[in-house]
C-alpha positions in Angstrom: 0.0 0.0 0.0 3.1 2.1 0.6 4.6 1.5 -2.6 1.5 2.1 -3.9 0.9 5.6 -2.8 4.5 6.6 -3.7 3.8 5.3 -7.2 0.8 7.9 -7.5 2.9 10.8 -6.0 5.8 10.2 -8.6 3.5 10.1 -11.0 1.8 13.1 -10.2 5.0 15.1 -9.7 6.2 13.7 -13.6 3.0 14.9 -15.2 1.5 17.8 -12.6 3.9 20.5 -14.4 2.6 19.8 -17.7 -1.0 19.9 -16.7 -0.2 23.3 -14.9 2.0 24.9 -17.8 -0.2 23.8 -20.3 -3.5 25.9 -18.3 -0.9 28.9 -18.0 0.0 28.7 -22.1 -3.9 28.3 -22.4 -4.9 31.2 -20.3 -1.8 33.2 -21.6 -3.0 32.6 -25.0 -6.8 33.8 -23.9 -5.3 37.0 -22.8 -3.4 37.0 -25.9 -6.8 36.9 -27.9 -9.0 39.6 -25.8 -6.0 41.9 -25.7 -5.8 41.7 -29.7 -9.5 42.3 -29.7 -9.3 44.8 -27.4 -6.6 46.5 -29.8 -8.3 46.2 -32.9 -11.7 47.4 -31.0 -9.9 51.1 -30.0 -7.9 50.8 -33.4 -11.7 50.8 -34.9 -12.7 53.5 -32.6 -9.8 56.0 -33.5 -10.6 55.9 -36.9 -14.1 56.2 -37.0 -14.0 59.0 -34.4 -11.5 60.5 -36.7 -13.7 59.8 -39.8 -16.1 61.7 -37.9 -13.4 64.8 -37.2 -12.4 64.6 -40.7 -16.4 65.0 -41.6 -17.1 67.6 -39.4 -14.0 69.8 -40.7 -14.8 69.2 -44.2 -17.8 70.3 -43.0 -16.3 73.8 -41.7 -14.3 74.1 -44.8 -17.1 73.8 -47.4 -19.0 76.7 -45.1 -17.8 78.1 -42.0 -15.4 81.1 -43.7 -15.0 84.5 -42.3 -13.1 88.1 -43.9 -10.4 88.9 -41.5 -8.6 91.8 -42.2 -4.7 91.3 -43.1 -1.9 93.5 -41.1 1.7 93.6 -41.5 3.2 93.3 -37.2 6.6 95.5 -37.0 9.0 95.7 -34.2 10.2 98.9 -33.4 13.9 99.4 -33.4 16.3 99.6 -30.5 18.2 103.2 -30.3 21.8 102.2 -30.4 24.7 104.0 -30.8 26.7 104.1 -34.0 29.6 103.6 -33.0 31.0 100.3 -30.6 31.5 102.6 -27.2 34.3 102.5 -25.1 34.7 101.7 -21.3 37.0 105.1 -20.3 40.1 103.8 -17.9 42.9 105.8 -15.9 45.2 103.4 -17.1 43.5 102.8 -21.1 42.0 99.3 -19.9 42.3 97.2 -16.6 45.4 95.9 -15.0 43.6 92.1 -15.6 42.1 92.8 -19.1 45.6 93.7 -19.8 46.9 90.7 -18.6 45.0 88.6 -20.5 44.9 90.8 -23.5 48.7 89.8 -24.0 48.0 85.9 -23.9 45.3 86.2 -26.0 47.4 88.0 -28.7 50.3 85.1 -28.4 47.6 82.2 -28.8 45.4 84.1 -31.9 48.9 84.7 -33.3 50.4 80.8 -32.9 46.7 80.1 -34.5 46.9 82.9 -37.5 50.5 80.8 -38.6 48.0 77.9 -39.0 46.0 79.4 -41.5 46.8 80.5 -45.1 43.7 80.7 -47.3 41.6 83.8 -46.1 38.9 84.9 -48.1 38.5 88.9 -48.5 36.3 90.4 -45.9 32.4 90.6 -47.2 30.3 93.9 -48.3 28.2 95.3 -45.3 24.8 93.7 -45.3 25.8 90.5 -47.9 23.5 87.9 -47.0 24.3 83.9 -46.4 25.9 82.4 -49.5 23.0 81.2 -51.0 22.7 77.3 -51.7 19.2 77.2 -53.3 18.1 76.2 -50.3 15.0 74.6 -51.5 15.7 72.4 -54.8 14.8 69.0 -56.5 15.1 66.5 -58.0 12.7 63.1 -58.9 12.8 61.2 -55.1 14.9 63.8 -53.1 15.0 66.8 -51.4 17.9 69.4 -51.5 17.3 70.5 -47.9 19.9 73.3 -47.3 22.3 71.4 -48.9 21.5 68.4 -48.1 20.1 65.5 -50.4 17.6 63.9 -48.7 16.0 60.7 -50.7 12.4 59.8 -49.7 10.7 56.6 -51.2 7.4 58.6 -52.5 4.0 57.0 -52.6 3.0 56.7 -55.7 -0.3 58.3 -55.3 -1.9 61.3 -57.7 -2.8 64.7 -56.6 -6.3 65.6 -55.9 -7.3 67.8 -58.8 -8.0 71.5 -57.8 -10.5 73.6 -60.0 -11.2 77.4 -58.7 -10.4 78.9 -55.4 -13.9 78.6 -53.3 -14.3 77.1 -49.9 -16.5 74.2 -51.5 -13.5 73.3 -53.6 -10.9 73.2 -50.5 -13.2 71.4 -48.8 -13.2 68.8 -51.7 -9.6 69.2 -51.9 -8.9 67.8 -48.6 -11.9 64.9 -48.9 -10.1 63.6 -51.5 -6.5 64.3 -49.9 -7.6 61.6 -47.1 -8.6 59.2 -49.4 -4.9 59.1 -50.7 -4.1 55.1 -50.1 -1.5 55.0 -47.3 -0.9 58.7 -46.7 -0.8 58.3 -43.0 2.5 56.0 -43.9 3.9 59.1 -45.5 3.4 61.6 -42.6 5.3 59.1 -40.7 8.0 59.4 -42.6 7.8 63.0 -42.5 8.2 62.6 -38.6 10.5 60.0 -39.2 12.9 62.7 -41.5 12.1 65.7 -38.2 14.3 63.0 -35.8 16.7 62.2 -38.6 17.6 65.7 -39.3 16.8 67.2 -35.2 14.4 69.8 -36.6 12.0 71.7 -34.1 8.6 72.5 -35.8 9.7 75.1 -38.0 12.4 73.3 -39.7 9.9 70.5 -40.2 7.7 72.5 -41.4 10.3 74.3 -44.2 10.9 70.3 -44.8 7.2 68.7 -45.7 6.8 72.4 -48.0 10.2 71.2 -49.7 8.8 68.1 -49.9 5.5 69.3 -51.4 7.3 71.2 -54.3 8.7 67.8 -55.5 4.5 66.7 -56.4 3.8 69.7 -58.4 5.2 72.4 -59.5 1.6 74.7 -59.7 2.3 77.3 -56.5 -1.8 77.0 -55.3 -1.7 73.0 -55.7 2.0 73.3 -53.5 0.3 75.4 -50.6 -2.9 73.2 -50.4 -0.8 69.8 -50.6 1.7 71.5 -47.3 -1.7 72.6 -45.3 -3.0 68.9 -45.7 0.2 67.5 -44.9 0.9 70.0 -42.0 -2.3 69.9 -40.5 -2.1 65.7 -40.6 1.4 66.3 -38.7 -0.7 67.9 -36.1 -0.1 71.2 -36.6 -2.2 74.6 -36.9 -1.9 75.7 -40.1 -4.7 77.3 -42.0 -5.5 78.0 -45.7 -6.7 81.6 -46.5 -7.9 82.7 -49.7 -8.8 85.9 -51.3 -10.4 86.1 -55.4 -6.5 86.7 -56.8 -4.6 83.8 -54.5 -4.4 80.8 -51.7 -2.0 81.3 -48.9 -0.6 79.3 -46.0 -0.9 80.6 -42.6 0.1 79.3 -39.0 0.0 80.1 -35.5 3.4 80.2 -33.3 4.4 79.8 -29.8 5.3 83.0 -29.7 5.4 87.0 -31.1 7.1 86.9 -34.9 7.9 90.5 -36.4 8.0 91.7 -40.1 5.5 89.4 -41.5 2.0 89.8 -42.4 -0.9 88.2 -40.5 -4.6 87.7 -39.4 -5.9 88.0 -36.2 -8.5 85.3 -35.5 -10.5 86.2 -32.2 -6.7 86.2 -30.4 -5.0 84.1 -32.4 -2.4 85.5 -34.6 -2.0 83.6 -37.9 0.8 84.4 -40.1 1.6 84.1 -43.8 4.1 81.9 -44.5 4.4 82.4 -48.1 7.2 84.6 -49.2 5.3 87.4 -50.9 2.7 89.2 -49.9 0.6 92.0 -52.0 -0.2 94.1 -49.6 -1.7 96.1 -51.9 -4.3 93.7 -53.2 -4.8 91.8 -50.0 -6.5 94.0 -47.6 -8.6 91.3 -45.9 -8.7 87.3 -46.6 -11.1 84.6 -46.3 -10.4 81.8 -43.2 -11.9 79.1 -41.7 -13.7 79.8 -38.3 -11.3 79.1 -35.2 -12.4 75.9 -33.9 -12.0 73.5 -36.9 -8.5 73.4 -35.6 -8.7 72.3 -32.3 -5.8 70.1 -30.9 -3.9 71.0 -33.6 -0.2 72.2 -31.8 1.4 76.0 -32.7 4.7 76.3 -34.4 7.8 76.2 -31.8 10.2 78.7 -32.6 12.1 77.3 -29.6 15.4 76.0 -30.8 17.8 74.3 -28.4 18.9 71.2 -30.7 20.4 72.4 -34.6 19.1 70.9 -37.7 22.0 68.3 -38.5 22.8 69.0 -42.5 25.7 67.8 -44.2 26.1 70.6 -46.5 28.7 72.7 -47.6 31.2 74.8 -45.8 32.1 78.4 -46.0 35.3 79.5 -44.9 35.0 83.0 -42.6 37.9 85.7 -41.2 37.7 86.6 -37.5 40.6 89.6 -36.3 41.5 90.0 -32.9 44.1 91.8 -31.8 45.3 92.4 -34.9 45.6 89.1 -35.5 43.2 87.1 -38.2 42.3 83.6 -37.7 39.8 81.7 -40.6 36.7 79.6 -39.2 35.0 77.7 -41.2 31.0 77.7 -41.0 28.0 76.0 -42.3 26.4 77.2 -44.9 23.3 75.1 -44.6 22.7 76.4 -41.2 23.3 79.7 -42.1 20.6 79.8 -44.9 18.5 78.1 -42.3 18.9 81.0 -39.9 18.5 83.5 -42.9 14.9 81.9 -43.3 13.8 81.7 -39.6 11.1 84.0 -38.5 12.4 87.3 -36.9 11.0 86.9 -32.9 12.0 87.5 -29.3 15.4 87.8 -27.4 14.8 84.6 -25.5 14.8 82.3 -28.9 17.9 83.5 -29.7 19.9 83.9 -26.0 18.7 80.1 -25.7 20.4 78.8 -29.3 23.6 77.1 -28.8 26.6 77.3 -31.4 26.8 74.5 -33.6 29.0 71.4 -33.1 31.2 72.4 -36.0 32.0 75.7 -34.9 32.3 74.9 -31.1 35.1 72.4 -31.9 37.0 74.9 -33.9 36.5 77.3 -31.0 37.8 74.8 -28.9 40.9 74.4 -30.9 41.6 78.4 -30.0 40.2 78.3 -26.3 41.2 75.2 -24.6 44.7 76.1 -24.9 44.5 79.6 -24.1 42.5 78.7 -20.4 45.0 76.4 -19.3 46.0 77.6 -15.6 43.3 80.1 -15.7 40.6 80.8 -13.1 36.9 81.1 -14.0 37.2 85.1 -13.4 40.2 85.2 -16.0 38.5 82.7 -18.6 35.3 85.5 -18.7 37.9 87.9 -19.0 39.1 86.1 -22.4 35.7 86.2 -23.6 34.7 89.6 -23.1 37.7 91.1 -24.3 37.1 88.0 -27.7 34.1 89.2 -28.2 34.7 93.1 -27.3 37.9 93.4 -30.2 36.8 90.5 -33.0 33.8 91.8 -34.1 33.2 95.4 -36.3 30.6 97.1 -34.9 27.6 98.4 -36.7 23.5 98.7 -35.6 20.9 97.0 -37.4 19.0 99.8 -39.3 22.8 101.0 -41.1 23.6 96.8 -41.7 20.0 95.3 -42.4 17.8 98.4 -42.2 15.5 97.2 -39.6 15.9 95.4 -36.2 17.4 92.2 -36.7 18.5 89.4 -34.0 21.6 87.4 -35.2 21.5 83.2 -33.8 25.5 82.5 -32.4 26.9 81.2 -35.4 25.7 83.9 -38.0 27.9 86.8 -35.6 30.8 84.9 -37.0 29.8 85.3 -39.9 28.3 89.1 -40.8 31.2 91.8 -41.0 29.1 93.8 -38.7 27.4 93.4 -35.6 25.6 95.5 -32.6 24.8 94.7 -28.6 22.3 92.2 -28.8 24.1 90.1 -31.5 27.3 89.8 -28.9 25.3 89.3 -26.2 23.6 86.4 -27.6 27.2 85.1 -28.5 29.1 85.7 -25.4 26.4 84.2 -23.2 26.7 80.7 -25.2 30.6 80.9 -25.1 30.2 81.6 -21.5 27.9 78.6 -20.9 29.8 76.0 -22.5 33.3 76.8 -21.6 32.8 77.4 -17.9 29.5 76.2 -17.4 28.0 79.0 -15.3 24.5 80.5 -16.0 23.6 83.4 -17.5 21.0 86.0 -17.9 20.4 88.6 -20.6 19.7 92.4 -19.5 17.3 94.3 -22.1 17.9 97.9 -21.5 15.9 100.5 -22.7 18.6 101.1 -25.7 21.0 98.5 -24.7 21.6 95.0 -24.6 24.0 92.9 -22.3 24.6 89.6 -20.2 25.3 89.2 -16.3 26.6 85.6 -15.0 26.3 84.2 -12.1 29.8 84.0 -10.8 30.4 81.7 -7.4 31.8 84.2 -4.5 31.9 87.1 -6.7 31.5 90.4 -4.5 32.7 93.3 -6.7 30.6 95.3 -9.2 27.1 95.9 -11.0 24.8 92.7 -10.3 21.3 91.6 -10.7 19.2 89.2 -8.6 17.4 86.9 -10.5 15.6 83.4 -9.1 17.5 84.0 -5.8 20.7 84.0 -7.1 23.7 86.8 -7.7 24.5 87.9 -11.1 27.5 89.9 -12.3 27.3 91.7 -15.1 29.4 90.7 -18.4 29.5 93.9 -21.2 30.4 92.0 -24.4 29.8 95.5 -26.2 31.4 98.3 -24.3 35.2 98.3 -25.1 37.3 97.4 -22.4 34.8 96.5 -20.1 35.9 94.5 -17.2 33.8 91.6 -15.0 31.3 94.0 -13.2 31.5 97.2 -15.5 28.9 99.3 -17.1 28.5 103.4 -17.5 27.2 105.0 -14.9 23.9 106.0 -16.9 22.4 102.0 -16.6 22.9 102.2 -12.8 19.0 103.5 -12.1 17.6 101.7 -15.6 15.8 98.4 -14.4 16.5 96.0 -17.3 13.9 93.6 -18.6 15.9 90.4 -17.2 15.1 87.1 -20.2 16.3 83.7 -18.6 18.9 82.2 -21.0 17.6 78.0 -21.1 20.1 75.2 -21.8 
């Protein structure tokens, strides 16, 4: 009998586990089954509730249009000196600018030996070297310079007859019944992360891309809005009885373009040119057709990554002339971007391509210096290299220069340093910064560990000294006397 019951517990220990594993692969597999019924259920549900969005906003487009009168937004300019001013001194400039003023003209000399082939310094107010920015070819994009190769859907066009709101409306029905267009607006998204574009260099892309399916300007703007709009942003179309035109709404103030003010919501015209004469009011969509659709970030903390052609650039300091060699891509990217506030520019980085050449000059230089003397190098850099000149005599209006396109105008004014020194500042000693928007005056204060002497600002609890990149010869702490009683507007610098 005790034999017998040991038989029936071996056996049940041999086949127990496969009675037990094979009710876990069943169940597993039940779970399996609901959960892929369960996906294809909301799978079913997202498209008909966007079926049903679609409807309703073919709906607003074949009626719900209002006349919105069309403005042109300005920016008033900055009164700013003519000439670079000066920082007066007993002794011509500081005991510890002169210091450093020595080493930097040994190292910018050693460096200047290195470099033969200068090109001739450029005309004031020469734009970018222009690459075509925006050209094609069958299956690529020229983006800045770069080729880009997309495998294009074969699909066709919707055909578009007259500009009414009845044949937009048709227009996008028949864009969504393109087979497979959702697969090309992920590649779209896909091509954003490839090349690290923020919204308004993947916007510039999907137009490029839209000028390889037709070459017909109206059939170019309606193919971007559908495609934009599907990337989930808010563009709108906006039509008058001459024209079409693309419009979108930004994150943030843009200057020196024209646009429509839609209960609040400023839409601007993205197309190049602009009547103004005929266009005194335009046809648009009513406000709500484009809800959860996402405005256009200006913000730009990571640079589009473009393997384009370089142009080779003269900085002179001290005397002393030293070539750096820039992107030309980028530069024709800046050249494009939408004119807006301080903050977008102050939080731009320099590229990767010019911050190693920098390196090259800097690293060097710093060895055995403190933080206080490495500022000191930068200021008096950015003080001496750089010709001075204010916007309205270089560009004839206000104009806000990114990092990388001061080293390449011949001219530039407060802001422009500013914007410059605070990113060399941040990435070769790592302290923060914030910018100081005077009245007629632009400059940068840093926050400096156990710095007691000179002009400083408070700012999210914490001391900042002020840097002058501008004012020749100004030393850590240092501005004229007229800024002491001027409170500045004080823009956070992110990074």
């Amino acid at each position: 009998m005790q034999n017998f019951k040991l038989h029936i517990i071996f056996i049940a220990i041999i086949f127990l586990p496969g009675v037990v594993v094979g009710q876990h692969d069943t169940i597993l597999q039940r779970y399996k089954n609901e959960f892929k019924k369960y996906k294809e259920q909301e799978l079913l549900r997202q498209k008909q509730y966007i079926k049903r969005e679609d409807s309703l906003f073919i709906a607003f487009l074949e009626k719900e249009w209002k006349e919105y009168p069309v403005y042109f937004k300005t920016k008033k300019p900055k009164p700013k000196p003519d000439e670079q001013p000066v920082i007066q001194h007993p002794e011509g400039i500081s005991p510890a600018l002169k210091k450093l003023e020595r080493r930097l003209d040994s190292i910018t000399s050693e460096q200047n030996s290195e470099n033969t082939n200068i090109p001739d310094k450029k005309e004031k107010g020469e734009s970018p070297p222009s690459l075509n920015a925006i050209s094609f070819s069958p299956g690529s994009v020229n983006f800045y310079g770069d080729e880009s190769y997309l495998i294009h859907p074969s699909f066709q066009l919707p055909d578009f007859e007259s500009i009414t709101k009845e044949n937009i409306g048709k227009y996008y029905e028949l864009f969504l019944k393109i087979p497979d267009f959702t697969t090309f607006i992920d590649l779209l998204h896909q091509k954003k992360n490839e090349y690290r574009l923020n919204d308004w260099g993947h916007l510039k892309f999907v137009r490029a891309v839209a000028e390889t399916y037709t070459t017909i300007p109206k059939e170019q703007v309606l193919f971007s809005w559908a495609l934009l709009l599907n990337c989930g942003y808010d563009v709108k179309i906006g039509f008058n009885n001459n024209d079409i035109y693309l419009l979108a709404a930004f994150d943030r103030e843009i200057f020196f373009r024209y646009c429509i003010d839609q209960d609040g919501v400023d839409y601007y015209f993205l197309s190049d040119v602009v009547d103004a004469e005929t266009i005194k009011s335009m046809a648009l969509y009513r406000k709500g057709a484009n809800q959860g659709k996402s405005k256009i970030s200006l913000y730009l903390r990571m640079l589009p990554q473009l393997n384009s052609p370089s142009f080779n650039n003269e900085l002179v300091c001290q005397n002393n002339t030293f070539s750096i060699s820039l992107d030309k891509g980028l530069l024709d990217f800046y050249n494009d971007y939408p004119f807006c506030n301080l903050e977008t520019y102050f939080s731009t980085p320099l590229s990767d391509k010019t911050i190693q050449q920098l390196d090259a000059i800097f690293k060097p230089l710093f060895n055995g210096l403190n933080t206080a003397d490495k500022i000191r190098v930068l200021l008096l850099f950015v003080q001496q290299s750089f010709e001075y000149q204010n916007d309205i005599l270089q560009f004839g209006q206000e104009r806000f220069l990114f990092p990388d396109e001061t080293l390449f105008y011949p001219f530039s004014d407060c802001e422009d340093r500013a914007i410059l020194f605070s990113q060399l500042i941040i990435h070769y000693t790592n302290l923060s910064c914030i910018a100081l928007n005077f009245p007629n005056h632009v400059s940068v204060a840093v926050n400096i560990p156990d710095w007691s002497a000179g002009l400083k600002y408070s700012y999210n609890g914490s001391e900042y000294v002020v840097c002058d990149p501008t004012f020749i010869n100004a030393d850590i702490g240092v501005l004229p006397a007229e800024f002491f009683n001027i409170k500045p507007e004080i823009i956070p610098i992110r990074y």
